[in-house]
N, C-alpha and C positions, 0 to 999 in steps of 0.2 A: 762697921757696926751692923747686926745685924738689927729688922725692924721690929723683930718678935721682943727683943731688949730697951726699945723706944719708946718712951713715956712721956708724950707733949704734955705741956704745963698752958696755963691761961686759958681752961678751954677750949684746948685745940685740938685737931683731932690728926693724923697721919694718913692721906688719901695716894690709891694704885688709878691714876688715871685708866677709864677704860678705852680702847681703840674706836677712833671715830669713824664712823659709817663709810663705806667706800664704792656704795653700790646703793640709789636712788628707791623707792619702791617701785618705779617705774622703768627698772632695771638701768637708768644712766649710769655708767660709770665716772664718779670723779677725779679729775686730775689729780695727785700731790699738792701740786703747787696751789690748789683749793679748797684744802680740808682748814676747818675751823679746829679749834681745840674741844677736846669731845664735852659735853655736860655732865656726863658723868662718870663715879669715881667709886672703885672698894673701896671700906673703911681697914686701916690694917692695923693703927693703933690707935685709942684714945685716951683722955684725961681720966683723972680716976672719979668722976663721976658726970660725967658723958650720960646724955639720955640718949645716943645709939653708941653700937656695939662695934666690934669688928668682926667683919666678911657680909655687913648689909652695906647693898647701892644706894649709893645718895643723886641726888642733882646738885648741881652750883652754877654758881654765877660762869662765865666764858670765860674770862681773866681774876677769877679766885682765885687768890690761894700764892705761897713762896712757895719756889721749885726748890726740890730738896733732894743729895743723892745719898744713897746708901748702898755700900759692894757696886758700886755701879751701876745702880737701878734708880731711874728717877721718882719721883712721887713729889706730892704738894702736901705742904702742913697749912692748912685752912682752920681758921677761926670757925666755933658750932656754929655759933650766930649765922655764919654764911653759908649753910646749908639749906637749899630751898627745899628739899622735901628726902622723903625714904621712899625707894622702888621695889622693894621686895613685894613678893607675890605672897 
């Protein structure tokens, strides 16, 4: 299925996890075996009346969200309600 064709119902919206940090600002490098699950996520599809969009970054909870695959690609279908905020500039 692709997700351009995916249409969450209840509210919910279709999230691309984005890659969690892997390098400290104080230049640490972290292990694998250390990374947390990232906080935030692209929006890639939503309910049809969704007060955000898709292709804006959100924030969320650390264990948000049902992992969901599609063609092979994983993503999370997260409830709006559990979006902590929008990061677009």
């Amino acid at each position: 299925m692709n997700p351009a064709s995916f249409t969450p119902i209840n509210r919910r919206v279709l999230l691309s996890p984005l890659a969690s940090e892997t390098v400290t600002a104080g230049g640490l490098v972290i292990p694998d075996n250390a990374h947390n699950p990232s906080h935030r996520a692209k929006i890639v599809a939503v309910h049809k009346d969704a007060m955000v969009s898709p292709g804006q970054t959100v924030m969320l909870g650390l264990y948000t969200g049902t992992p969901v695959e599609l063609n092979g690609t994983s993503y999370l279908l997260v409830a709006e309600e559990d979006l902590l905020a929008v990061c677009d500039a």
